[in-house]
Short mmCIF file of the C-alpha atoms (twelve columns), coordinates in Angstrom:
data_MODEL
# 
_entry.id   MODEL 
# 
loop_
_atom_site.group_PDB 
_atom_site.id 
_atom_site.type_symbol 
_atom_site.label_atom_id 
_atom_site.label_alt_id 
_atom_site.label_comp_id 
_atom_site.label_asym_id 
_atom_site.label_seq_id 
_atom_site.Cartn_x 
_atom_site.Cartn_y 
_atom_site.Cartn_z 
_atom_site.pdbx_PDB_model_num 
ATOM 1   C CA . UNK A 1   -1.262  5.954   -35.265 1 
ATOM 2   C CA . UNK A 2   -1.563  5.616   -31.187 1 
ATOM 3   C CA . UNK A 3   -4.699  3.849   -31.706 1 
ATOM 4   C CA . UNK A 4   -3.582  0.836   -33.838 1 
ATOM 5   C CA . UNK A 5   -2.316  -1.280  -30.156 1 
ATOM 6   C CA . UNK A 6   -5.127  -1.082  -29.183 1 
ATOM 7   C CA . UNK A 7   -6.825  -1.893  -32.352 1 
ATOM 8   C CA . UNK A 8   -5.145  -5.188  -32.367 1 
ATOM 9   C CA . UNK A 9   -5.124  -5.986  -29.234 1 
ATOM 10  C CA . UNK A 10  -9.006  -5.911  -29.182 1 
ATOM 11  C CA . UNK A 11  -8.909  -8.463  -32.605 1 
ATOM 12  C CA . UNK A 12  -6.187  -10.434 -30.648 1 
ATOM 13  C CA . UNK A 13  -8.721  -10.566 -27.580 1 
ATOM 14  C CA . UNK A 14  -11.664 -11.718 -30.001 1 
ATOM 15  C CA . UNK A 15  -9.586  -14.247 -31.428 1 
ATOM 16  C CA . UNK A 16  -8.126  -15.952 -28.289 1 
ATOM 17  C CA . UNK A 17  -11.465 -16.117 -27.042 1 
ATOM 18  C CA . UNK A 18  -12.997 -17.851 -29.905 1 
ATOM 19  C CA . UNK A 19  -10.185 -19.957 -30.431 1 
ATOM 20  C CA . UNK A 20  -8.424  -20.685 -26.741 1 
ATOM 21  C CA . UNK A 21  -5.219  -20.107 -28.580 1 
ATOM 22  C CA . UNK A 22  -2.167  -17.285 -29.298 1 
ATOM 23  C CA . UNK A 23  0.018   -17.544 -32.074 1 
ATOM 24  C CA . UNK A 24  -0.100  -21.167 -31.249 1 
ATOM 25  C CA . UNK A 25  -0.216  -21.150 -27.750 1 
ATOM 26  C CA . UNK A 26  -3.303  -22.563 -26.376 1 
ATOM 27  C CA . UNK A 27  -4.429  -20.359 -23.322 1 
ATOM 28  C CA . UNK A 28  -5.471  -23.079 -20.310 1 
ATOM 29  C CA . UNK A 29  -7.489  -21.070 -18.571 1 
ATOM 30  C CA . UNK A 30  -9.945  -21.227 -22.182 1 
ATOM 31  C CA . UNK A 31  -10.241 -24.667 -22.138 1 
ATOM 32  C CA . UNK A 32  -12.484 -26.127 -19.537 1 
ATOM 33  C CA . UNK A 33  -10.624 -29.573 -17.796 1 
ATOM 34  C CA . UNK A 34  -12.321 -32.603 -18.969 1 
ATOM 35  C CA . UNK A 35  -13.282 -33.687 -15.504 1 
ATOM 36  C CA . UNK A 36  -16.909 -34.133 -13.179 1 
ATOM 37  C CA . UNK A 37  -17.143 -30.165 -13.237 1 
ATOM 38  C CA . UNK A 38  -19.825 -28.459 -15.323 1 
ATOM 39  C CA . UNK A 39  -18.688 -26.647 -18.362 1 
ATOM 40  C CA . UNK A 40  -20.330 -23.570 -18.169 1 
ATOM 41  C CA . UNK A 41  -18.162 -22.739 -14.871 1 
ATOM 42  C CA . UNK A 42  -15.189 -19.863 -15.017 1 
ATOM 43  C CA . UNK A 43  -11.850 -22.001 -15.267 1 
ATOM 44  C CA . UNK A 44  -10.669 -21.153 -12.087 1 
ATOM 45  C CA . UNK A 45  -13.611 -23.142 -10.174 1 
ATOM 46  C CA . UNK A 46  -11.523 -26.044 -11.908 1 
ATOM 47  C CA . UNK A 47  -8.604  -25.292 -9.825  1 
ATOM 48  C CA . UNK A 48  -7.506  -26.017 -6.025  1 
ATOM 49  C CA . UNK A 49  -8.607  -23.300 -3.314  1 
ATOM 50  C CA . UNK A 50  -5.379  -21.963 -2.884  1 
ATOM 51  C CA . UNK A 51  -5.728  -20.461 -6.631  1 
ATOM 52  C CA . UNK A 52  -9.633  -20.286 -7.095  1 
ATOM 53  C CA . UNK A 53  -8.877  -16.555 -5.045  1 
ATOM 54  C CA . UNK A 54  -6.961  -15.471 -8.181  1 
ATOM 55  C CA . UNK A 55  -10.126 -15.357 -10.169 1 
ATOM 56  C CA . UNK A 56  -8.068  -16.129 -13.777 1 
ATOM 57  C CA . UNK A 57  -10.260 -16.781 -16.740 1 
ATOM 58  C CA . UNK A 58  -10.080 -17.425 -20.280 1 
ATOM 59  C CA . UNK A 59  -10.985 -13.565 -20.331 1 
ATOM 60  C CA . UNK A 60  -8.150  -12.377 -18.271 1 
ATOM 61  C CA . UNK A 61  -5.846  -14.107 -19.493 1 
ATOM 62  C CA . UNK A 62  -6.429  -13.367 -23.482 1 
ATOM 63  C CA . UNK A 63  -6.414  -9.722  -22.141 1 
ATOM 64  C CA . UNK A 64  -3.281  -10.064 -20.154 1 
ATOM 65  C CA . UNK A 65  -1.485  -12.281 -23.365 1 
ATOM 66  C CA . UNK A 66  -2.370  -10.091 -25.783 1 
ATOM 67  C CA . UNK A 67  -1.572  -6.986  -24.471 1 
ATOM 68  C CA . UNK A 68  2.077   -8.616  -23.400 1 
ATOM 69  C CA . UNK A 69  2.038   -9.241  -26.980 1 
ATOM 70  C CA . UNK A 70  1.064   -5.607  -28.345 1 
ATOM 71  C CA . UNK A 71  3.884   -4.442  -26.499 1 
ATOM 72  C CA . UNK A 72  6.702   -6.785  -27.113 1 
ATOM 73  C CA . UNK A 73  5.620   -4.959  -30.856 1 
ATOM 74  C CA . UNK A 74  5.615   -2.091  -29.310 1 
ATOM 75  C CA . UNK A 75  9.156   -2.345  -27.848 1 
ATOM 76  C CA . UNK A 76  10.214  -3.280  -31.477 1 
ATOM 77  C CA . UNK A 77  9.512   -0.480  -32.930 1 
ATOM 78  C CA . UNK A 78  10.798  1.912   -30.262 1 
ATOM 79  C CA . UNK A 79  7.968   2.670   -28.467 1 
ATOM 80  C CA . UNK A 80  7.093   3.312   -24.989 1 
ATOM 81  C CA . UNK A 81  4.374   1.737   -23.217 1 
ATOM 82  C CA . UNK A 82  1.150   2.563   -22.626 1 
ATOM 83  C CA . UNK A 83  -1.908  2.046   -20.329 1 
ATOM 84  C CA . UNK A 84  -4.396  -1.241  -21.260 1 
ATOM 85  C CA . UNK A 85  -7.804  -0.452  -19.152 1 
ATOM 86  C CA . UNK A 86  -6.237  2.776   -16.476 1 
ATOM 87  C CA . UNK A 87  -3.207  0.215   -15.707 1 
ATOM 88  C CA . UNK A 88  0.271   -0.291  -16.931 1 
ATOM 89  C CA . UNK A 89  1.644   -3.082  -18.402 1 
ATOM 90  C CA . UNK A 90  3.686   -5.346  -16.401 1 
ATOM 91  C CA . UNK A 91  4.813   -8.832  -16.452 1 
ATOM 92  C CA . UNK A 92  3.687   -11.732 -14.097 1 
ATOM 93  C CA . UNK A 93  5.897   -14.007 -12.321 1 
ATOM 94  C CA . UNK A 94  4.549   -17.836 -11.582 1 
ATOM 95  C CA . UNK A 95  1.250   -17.128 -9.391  1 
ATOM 96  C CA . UNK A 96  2.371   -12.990 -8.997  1 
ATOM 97  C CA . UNK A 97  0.387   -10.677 -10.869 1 
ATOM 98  C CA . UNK A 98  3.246   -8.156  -9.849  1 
ATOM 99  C CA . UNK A 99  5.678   -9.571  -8.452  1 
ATOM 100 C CA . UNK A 100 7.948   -6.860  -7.268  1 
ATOM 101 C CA . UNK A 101 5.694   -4.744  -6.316  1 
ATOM 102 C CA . UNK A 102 4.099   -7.495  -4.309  1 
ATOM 103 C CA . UNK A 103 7.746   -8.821  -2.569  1 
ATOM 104 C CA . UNK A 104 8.527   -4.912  -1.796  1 
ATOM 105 C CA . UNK A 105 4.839   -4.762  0.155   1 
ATOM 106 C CA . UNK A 106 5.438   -8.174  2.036   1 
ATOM 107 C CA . UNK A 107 9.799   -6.872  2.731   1 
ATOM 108 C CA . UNK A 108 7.643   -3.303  3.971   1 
ATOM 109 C CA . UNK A 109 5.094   -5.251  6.005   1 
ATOM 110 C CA . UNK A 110 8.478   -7.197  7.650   1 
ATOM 111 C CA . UNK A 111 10.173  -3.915  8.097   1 
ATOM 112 C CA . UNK A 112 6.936   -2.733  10.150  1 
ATOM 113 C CA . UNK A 113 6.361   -5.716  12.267  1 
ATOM 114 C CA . UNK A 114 10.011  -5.689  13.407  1 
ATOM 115 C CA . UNK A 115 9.697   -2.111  14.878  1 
ATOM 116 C CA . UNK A 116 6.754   -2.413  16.057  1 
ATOM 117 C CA . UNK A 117 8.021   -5.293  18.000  1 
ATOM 118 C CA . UNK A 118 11.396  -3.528  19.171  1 
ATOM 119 C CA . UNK A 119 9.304   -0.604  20.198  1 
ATOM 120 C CA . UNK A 120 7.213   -3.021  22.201  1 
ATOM 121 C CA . UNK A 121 9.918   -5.055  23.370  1 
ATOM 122 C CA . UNK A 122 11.719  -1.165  24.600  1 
ATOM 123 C CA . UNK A 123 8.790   -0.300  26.110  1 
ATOM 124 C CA . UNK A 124 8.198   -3.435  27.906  1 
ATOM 125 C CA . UNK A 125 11.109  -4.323  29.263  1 
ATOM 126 C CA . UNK A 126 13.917  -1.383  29.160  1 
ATOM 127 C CA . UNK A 127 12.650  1.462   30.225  1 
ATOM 128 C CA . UNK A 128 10.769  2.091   33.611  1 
ATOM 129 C CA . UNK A 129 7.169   1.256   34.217  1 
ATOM 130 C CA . UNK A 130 5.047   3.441   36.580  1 
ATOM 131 C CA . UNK A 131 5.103   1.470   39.722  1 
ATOM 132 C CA . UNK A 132 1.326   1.845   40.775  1 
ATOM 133 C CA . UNK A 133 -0.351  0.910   37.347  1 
ATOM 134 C CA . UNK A 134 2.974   -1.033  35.394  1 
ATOM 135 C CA . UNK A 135 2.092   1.153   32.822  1 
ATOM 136 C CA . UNK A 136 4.684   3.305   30.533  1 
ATOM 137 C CA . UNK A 137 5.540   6.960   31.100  1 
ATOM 138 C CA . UNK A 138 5.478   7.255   27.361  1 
ATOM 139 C CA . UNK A 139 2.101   9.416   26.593  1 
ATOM 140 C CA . UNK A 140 1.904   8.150   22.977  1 
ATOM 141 C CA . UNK A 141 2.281   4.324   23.514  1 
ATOM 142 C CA . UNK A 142 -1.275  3.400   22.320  1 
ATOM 143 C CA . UNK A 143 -1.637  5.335   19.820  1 
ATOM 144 C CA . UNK A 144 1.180   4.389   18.273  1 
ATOM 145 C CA . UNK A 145 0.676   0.330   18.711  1 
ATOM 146 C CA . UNK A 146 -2.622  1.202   16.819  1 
ATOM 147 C CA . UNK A 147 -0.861  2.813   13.936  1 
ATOM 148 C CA . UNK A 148 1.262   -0.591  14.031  1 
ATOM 149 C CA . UNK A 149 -1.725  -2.573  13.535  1 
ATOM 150 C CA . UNK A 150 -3.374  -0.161  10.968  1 
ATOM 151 C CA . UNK A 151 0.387   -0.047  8.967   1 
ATOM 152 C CA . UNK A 152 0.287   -3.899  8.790   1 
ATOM 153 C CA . UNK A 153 -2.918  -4.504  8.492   1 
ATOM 154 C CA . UNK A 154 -2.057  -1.779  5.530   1 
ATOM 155 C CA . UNK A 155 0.678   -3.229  3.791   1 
ATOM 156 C CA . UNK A 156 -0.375  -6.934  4.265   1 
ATOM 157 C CA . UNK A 157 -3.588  -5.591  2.001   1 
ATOM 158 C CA . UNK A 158 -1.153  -4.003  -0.639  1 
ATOM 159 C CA . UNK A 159 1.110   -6.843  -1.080  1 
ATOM 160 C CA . UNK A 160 -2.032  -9.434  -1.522  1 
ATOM 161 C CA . UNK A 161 -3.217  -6.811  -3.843  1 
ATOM 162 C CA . UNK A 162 -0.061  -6.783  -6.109  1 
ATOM 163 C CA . UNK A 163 -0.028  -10.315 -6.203  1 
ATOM 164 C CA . UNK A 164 -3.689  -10.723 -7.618  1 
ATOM 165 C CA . UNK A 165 -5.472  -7.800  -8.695  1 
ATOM 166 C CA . UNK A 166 -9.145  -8.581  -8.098  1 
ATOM 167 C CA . UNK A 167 -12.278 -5.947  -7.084  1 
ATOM 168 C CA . UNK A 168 -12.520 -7.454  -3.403  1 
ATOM 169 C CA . UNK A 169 -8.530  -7.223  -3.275  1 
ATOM 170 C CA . UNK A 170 -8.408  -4.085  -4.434  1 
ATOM 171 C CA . UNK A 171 -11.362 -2.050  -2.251  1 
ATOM 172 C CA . UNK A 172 -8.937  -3.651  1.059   1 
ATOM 173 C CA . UNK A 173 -6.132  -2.311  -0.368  1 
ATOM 174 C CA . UNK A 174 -7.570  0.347   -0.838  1 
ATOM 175 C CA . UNK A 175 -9.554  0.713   2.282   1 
ATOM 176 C CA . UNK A 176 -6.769  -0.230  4.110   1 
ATOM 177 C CA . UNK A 177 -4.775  2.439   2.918   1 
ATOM 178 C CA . UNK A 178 -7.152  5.480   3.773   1 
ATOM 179 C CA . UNK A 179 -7.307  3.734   7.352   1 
ATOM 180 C CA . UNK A 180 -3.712  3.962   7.675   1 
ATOM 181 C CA . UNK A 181 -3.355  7.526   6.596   1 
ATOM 182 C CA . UNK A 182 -6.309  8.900   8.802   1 
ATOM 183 C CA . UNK A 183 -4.909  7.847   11.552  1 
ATOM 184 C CA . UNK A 184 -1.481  8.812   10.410  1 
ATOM 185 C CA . UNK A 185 -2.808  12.232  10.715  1 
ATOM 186 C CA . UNK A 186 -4.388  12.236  14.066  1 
ATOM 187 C CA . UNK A 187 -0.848  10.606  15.336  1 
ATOM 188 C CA . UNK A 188 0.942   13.483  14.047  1 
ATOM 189 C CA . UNK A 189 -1.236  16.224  15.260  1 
ATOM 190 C CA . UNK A 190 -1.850  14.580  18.723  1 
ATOM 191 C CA . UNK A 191 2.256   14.326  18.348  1 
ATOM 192 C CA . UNK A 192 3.545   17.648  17.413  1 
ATOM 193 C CA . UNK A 193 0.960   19.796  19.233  1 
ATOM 194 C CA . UNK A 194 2.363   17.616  22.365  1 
ATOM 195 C CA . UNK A 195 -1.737  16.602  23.668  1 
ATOM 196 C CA . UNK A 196 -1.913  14.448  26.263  1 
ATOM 197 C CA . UNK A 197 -4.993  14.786  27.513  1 
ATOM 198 C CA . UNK A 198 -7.984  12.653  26.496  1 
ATOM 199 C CA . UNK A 199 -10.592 15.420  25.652  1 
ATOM 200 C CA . UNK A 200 -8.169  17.366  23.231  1 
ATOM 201 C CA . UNK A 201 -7.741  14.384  21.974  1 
ATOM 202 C CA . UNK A 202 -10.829 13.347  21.036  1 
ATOM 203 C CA . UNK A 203 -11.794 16.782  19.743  1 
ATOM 204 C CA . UNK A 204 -8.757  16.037  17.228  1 
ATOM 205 C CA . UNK A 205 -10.228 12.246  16.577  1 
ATOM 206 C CA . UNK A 206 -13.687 12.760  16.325  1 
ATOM 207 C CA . UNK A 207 -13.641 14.594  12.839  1 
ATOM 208 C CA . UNK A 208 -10.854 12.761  10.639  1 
ATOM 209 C CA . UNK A 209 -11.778 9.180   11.595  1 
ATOM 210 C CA . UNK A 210 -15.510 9.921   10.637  1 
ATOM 211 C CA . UNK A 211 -14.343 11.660  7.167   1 
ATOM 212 C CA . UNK A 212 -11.815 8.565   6.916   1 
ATOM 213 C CA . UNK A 213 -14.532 5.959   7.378   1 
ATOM 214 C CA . UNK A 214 -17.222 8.117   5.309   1 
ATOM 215 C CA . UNK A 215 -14.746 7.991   2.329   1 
ATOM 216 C CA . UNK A 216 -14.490 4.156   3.158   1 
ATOM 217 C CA . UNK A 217 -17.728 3.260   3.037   1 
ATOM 218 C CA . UNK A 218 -18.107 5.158   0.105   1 
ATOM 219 C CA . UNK A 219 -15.370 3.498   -1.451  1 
ATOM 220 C CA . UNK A 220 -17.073 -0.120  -0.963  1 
ATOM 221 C CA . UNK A 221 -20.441 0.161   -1.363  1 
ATOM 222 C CA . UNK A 222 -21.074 3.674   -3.524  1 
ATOM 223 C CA . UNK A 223 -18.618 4.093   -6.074  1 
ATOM 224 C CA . UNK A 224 -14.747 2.988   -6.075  1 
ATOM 225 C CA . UNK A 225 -13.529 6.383   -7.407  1 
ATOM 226 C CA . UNK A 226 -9.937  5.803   -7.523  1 
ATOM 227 C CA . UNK A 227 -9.415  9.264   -8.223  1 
ATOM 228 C CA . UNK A 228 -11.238 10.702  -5.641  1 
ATOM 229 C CA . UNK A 229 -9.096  8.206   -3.176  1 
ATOM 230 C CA . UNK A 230 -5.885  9.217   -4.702  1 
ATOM 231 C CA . UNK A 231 -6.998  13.085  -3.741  1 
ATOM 232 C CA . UNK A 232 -8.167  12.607  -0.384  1 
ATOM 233 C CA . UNK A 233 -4.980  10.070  0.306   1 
ATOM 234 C CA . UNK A 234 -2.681  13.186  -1.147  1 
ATOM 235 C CA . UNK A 235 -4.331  15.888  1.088   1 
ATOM 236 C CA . UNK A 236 -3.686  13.707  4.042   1 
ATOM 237 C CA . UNK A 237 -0.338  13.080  3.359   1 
ATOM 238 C CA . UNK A 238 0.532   16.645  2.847   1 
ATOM 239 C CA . UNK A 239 -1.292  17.941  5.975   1 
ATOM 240 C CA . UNK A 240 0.790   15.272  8.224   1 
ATOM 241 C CA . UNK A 241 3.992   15.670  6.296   1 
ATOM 242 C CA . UNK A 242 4.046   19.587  6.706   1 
ATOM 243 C CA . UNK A 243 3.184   18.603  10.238  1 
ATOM 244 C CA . UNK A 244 6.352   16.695  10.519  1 
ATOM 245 C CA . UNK A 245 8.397   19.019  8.914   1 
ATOM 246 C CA . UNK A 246 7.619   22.362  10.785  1 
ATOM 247 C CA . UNK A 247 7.435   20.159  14.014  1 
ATOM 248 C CA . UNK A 248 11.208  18.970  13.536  1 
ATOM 249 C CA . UNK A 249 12.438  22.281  12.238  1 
ATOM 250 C CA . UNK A 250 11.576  24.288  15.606  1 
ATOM 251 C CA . UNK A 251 12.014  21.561  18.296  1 
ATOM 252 C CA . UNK A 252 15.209  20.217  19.742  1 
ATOM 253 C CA . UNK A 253 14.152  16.441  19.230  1 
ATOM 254 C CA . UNK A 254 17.359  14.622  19.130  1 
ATOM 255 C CA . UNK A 255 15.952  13.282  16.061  1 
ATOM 256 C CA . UNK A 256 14.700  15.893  13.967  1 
ATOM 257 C CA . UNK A 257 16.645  14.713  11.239  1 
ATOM 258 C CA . UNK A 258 15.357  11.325  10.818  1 
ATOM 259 C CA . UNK A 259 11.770  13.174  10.839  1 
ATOM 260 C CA . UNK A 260 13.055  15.301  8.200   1 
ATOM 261 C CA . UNK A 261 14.492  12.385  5.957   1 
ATOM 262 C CA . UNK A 262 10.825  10.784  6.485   1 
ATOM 263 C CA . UNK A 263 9.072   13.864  5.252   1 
ATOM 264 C CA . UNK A 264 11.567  14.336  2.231   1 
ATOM 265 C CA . UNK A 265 10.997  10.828  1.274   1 
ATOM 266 C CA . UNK A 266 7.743   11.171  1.734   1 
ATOM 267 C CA . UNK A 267 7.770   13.981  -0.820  1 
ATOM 268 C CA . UNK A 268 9.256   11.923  -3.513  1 
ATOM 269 C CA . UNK A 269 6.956   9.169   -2.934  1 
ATOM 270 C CA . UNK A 270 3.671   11.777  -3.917  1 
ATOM 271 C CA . UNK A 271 5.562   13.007  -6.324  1 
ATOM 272 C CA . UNK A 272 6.581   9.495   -8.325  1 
ATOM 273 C CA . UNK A 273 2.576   8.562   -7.602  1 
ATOM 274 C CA . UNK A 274 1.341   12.127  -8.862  1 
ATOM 275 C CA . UNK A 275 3.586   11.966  -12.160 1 
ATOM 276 C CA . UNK A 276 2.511   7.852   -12.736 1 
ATOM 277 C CA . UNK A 277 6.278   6.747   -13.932 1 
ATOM 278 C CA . UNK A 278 5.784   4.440   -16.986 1 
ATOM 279 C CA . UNK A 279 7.292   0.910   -16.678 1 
ATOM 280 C CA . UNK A 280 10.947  -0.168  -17.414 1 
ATOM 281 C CA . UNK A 281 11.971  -4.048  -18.036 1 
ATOM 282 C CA . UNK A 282 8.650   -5.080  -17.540 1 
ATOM 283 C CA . UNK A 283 8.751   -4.856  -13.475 1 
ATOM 284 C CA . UNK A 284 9.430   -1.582  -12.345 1 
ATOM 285 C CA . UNK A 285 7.398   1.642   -12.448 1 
ATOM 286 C CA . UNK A 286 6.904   4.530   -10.227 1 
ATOM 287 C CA . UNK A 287 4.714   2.920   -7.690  1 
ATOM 288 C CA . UNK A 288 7.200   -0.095  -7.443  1 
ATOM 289 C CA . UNK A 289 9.795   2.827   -6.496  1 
ATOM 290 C CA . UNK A 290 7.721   4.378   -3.778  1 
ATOM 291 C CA . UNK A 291 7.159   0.680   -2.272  1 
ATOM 292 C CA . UNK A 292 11.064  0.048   -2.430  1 
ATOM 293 C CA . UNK A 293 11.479  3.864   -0.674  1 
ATOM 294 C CA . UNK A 294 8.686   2.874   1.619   1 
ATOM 295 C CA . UNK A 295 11.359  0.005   2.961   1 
ATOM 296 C CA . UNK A 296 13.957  2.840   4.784   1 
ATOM 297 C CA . UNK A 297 11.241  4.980   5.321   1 
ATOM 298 C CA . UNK A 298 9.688   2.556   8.146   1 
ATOM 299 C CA . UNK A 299 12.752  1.595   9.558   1 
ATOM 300 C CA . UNK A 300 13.589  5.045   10.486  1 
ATOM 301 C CA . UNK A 301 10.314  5.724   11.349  1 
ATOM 302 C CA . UNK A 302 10.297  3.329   14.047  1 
ATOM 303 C CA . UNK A 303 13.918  4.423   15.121  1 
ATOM 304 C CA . UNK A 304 12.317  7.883   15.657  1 
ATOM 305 C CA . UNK A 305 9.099   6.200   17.643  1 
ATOM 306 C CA . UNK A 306 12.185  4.760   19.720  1 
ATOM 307 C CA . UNK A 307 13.956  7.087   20.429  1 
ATOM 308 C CA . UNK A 308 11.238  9.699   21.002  1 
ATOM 309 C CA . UNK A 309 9.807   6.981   23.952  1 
ATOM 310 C CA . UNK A 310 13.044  7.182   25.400  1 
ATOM 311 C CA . UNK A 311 13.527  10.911  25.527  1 
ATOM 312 C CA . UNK A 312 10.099  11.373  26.507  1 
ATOM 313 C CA . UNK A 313 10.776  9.089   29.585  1 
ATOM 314 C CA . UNK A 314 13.824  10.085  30.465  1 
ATOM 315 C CA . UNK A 315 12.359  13.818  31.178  1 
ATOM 316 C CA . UNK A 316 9.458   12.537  33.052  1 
ATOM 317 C CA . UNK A 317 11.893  10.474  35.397  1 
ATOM 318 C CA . UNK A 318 13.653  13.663  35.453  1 
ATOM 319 C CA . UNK A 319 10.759  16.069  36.512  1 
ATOM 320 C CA . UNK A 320 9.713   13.409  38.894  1 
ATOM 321 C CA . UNK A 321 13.189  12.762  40.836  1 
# 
């Protein structure tokens, strides 16, 4: 019957709380350190700084044992897993709540800072400046360091939230997130409808970034309605990748096809995160796929920022000869 795991893994809870052990194994984090601390304090207050953030109790860890437990049983018996409290079950590695997840986030976050800095670096140094104001022919320069900063402020969130899973971890991931994908979406319709003035442009602003920091704050200090933010994060995603899409089917960009790649990767990412993949070998699930997609994705993303500063300057130094 489905409801037996989770039958014993509530009287496995009870009893590694009462006891501190697990079929022999005591749990550290239920016995309090025999030191100057007082006893009545979580364990991790015992530990150094560096791991106090974790926030691991006796609590969380006879949940996190015992449901490793339930479903080493249920692999036994040829069963597939299933949620424990709206999460899957995965596996821990040293200090790493989820480990791959977490070194995918930090590999994305690397991926990001090194185009953002080649883009800079382009900008910068090889192509032409204007010679009154040293600044760049390329209209879209700021707006696209800002959706550097907001991408790696992004994933620097999501890999700190994959290695410990707290509530203050998660509403910055979270938050984070919905940042990054509002102003994904005013990039790409400021992009592909070509505006270069600043009044259009902050007729297209104005609206999204106060629904995007609306949903924030209501994420933080109403209710953290995950799947409210999943729904709102989809919609935006959608809107910008149809953007994309129609944008590099009718233009002449020379690279429409990276754009295109992008937005079909894109796709597959909503749709691993809309179908919630179970876990295999204890590691992987769906969202560990989309961060491991999310790895090509922003390198060619920033090879089509590139190369659209370059075409874009090339025509104005064209018009203006």
């Amino acid at each position: 019957m489905f409801f037996l795991p989770f039958f014993f893994a509530r009287a496995c809870f009870e009893e590694c709380q009462r006891t501190g052990t697990l079929k022999e194994d005591s749990i550290k984090h239920c016995v309090v350190p025999t030191d100057d601390q007082p006893a009545d304090k979580a364990w991790y207050a015992h530990e150094p700084l560096y791991l106090q953030w974790k926030e691991w109790n006796c609590n969380s860890e006879c949940r996190y044992h015992c449901m490793m437990e339930r479903e080493q049983e249920r692999e036994e018996l040829g069963l597939g897993p299933v949620k424990y409290h709206g999460k899957w079950p995965l596996k821990r590695a040293s200090v790493f709540q989820e480990p791959l997840s977490a070194a995918l986030s930090a590999l994305t976050l690397l991926v990001q800072f090194n185009g953002w800095l080649s883009f800079f670096l382009l900008l910068s140094y090889k192509l032409p400046l204007r010679p009154e104001t040293h600044a760049t022919y390329y209209e879209y320069t700021g707006l696209w360091h800002i959706n550097a900063l907001l991408a790696m402020n992004s994933w620097f969130w999501c890999a700190i939230y994959h290695s410990c899973d707290t509530a203050w971890t998660e509403k910055l991931y979270l938050s984070s997130a919905a940042a990054f994908l509002g102003y994904s979406l005013i990039l790409a319709i400021l992009r592909t409808s070509n505006l270069r003035d600043e009044a259009s442009r902050v007729m297209v602003a104005a609206p999204i970034l106060a629904f995007v920091t609306t949903h924030i704050l209501y994420l933080n200090f109403y209710e953290l309605d995950k799947g409210l933010n999943m729904k709102v994060c989809t919609v935006i995603s959608v809107a910008q990748l149809l953007l994309w899409t129609v944008w590099a089917a009718i233009t002449r960009h020379p690279s429409r096809l990276k754009v295109i790649f992008v937005a079909i990767g894109g796709v597959l990412s909503l749709y691993l995160e809309a179908h919630d993949v179970p876990p295999r070998w204890g590691y992987v699930d769906g969202h560990a796929i989309c961060l491991a997609m999310a790895i090509p994705l922003s390198y060619l993303w920033w090879s089509f920022a590139k190369e659209d500063a370059e075409m874009r300057t090339a025509a104005i130094m064209k018009k203006k000869r």
